[in-house]
C-alpha positions in Angstrom: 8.6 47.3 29.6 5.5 49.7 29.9 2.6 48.0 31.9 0.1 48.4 29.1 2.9 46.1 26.4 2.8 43.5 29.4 -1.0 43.6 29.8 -1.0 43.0 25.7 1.5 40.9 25.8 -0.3 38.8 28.7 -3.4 39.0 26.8 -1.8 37.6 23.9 -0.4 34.6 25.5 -3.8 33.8 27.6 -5.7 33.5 24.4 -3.0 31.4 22.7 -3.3 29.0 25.9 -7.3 28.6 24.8 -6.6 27.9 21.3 -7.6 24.2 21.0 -8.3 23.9 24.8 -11.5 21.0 25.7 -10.9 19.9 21.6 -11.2 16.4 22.2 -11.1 16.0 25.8 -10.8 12.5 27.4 -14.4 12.7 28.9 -16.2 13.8 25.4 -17.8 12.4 22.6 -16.7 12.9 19.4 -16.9 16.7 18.9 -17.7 18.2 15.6 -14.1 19.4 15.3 -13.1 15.4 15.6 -15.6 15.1 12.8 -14.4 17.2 10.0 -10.9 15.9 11.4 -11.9 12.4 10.4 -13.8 13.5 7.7 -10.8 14.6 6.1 -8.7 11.8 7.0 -11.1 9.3 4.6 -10.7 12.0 1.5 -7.4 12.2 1.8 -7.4 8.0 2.5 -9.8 7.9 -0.6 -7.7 10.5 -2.7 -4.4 7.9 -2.5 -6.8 4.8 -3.0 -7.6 5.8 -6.3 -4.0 6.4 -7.0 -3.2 2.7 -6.6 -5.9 1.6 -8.1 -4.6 3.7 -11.3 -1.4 2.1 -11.6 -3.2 -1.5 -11.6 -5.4 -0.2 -14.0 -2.8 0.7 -16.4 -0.2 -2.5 -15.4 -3.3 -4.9 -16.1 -4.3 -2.8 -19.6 -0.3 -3.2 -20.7 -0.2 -6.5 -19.6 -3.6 -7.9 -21.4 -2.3 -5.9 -24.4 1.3 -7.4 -24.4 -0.3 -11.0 -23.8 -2.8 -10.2 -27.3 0.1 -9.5 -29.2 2.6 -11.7 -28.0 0.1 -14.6 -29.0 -1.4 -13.2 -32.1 1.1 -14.7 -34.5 4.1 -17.1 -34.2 6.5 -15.0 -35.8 5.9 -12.1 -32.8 9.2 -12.3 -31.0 8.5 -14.0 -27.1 11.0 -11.9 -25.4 7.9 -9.2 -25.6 6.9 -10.8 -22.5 9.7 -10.2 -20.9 9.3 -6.3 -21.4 6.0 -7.1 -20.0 7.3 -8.2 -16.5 9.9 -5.6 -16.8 6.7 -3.3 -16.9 5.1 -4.8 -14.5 8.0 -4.5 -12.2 7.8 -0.6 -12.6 4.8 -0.2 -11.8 4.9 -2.0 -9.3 7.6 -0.2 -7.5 5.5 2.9 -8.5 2.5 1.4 -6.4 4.2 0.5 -3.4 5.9 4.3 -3.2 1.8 5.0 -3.3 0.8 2.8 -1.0 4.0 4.3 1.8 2.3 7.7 1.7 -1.3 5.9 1.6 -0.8 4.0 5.2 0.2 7.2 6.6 -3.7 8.6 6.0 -4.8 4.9 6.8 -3.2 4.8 9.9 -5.1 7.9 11.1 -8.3 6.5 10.0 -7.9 3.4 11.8 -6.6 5.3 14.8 -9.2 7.3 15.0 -12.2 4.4 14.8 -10.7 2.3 17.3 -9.9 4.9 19.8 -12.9 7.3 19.6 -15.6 5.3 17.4 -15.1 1.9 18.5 -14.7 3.0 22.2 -17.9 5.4 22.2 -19.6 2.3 20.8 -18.6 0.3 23.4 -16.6 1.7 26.2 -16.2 -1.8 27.6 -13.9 -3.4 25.5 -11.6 -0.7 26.7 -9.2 1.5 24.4 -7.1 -0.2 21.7 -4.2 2.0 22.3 -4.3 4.2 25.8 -1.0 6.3 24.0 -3.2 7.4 20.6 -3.9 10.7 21.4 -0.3 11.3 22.2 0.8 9.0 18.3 -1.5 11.0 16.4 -0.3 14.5 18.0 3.3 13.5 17.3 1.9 12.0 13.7 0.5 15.7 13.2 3.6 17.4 14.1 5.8 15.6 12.1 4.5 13.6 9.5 6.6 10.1 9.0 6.1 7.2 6.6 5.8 4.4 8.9 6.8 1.0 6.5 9.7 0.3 4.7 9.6 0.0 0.7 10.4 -3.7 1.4 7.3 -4.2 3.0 5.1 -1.8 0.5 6.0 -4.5 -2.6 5.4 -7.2 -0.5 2.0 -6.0 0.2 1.5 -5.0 -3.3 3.0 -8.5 -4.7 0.4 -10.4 -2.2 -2.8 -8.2 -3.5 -2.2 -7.9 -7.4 1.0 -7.9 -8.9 2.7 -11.7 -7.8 -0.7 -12.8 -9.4 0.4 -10.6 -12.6 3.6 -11.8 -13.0 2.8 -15.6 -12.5 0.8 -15.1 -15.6 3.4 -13.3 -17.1 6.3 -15.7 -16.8 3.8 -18.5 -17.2 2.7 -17.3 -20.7 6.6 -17.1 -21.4 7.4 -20.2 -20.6 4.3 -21.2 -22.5 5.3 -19.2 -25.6 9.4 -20.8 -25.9 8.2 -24.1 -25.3 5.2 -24.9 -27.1 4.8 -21.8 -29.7 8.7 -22.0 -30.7 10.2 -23.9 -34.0 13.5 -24.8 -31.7 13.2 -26.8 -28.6 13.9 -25.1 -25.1 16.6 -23.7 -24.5 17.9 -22.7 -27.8 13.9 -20.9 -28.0 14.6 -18.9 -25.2 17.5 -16.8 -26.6 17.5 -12.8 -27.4 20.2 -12.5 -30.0 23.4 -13.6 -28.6 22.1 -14.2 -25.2 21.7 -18.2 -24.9 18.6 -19.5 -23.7 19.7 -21.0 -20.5 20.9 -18.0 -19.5 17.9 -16.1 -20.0 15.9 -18.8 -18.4 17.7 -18.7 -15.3 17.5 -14.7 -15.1 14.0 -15.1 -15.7 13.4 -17.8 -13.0 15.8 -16.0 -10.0 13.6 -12.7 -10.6 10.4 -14.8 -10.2 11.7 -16.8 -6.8 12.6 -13.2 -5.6 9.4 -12.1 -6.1 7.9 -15.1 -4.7 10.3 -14.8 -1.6 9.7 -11.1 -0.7 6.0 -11.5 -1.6 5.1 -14.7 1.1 7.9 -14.5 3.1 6.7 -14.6 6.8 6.7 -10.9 8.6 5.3 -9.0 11.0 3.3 -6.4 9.3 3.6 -2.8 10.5 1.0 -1.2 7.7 -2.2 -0.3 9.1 -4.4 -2.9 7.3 -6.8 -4.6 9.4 -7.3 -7.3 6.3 -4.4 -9.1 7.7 -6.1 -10.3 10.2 -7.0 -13.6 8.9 -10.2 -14.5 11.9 -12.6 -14.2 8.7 -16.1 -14.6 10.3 -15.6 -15.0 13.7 -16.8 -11.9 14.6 -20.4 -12.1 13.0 -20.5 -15.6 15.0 -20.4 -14.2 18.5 -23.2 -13.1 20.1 
């Protein structure tokens, strides 16, 4: 190779090596470049916020308007309600896909005020994780979701939707028992289906619910609202 192609090529490979190098040092503040990096982090946070909030919105506008209907007359048909949990079960698989890809950006957040904000605040307490740089370079290289879908609709069951569908089934069992000209279970039935049957679907779905909802776990999302030491910190001195 001519000496001038290995001085280019030299040249080229020293500035590559100072590409990024002092960006967020150990022995810096937070630089502007950390900045706009967690800048970003909260739109992108913020951006898949409003996404869940969306699909509540539209399961509790379905929902109220299923519930108006289903109660306006006698002669309405009570198995309505039942399309209403079904609804309410799309969605809320729809919402917990949401909230995977919305831990990722709320992972980074939280990453980044504990290890840089937090600790620049108070570099007594001491990191909260001595490995985050090394995390949130891997998290950067290649992007992962971090829980399982399991634990996205419990998290989503515990904050809005186990609420929903207690009201649901509760209006149900409300509307074939008391609203009905037959007694339970004959008022249960859709068409040929008997009514016990449809009352015992109805009432396995709902103790699913309620087991993957409160079951105990270890949560691996990055929401520091589990954490259930409400107050204690705004008593210390």
């Amino acid at each position: 190779m001519p000496q001038d192609s290995a001085k280019d090529v030299d040249s080229t490979d020293a500035e590559h090596r100072e590409v990024g190098e002092g960006l967020l040092d150990e022995d810096m503040g937070p630089s502007s470049a950390a900045a706009h990096l967690y800048r970003g982090e909260i739109h992108r946070m913020r951006f898949w916020r409003e996404r869940l909030d969306q699909t509540t919105y539209w399961a509790i506008v379905v929902i109220s308007a299923i519930l108006t209907w289903a109660f306006s007359s006698q002669s309405h048909p009570h198995y309505i309600l039942l399309l209403g949990v079904a609804a309410l079960t799309v969605f809320l698989f729809i919402e917990a896909r949401r909230y995977r890809g919305y831990d990722i950006w709320r992972g980074r957040v939280r990453t980044l005020q504990k290890n840089v904000f937090a600790y620049g605040l108070d570099p007594s307490q001491g990191l909260e994780d001595p490995k985050w740089r090394k995390r949130l370079s891997k998290d950067y290289r290649r992007p992962a979701v971090k829980i399982s879908t399991e634990e996205a609709v419990a998290h989503r069951l515990r904050r809005v939707y186990l609420p929903l569908l207690t009201l649901t089934v509760g209006a149900w069992v409300i509307r074939v028992t008391a609203f009905q000209n037959q007694s339970w279970p004959g008022s249960a039935a859709i068409g040929r289906i008997p009514g016990v049957w449809v009352s015992v679907a109805v009432a396995a779905f709902y103790l699913v619910a309620l087991c993957v909802g409160l079951r105990p776990r270890t949560w691996k999302s990055e929401d520091e609202l589990h954490n259930q030491n409400v107050g204690k910190f705004r008593s210390e001195e």
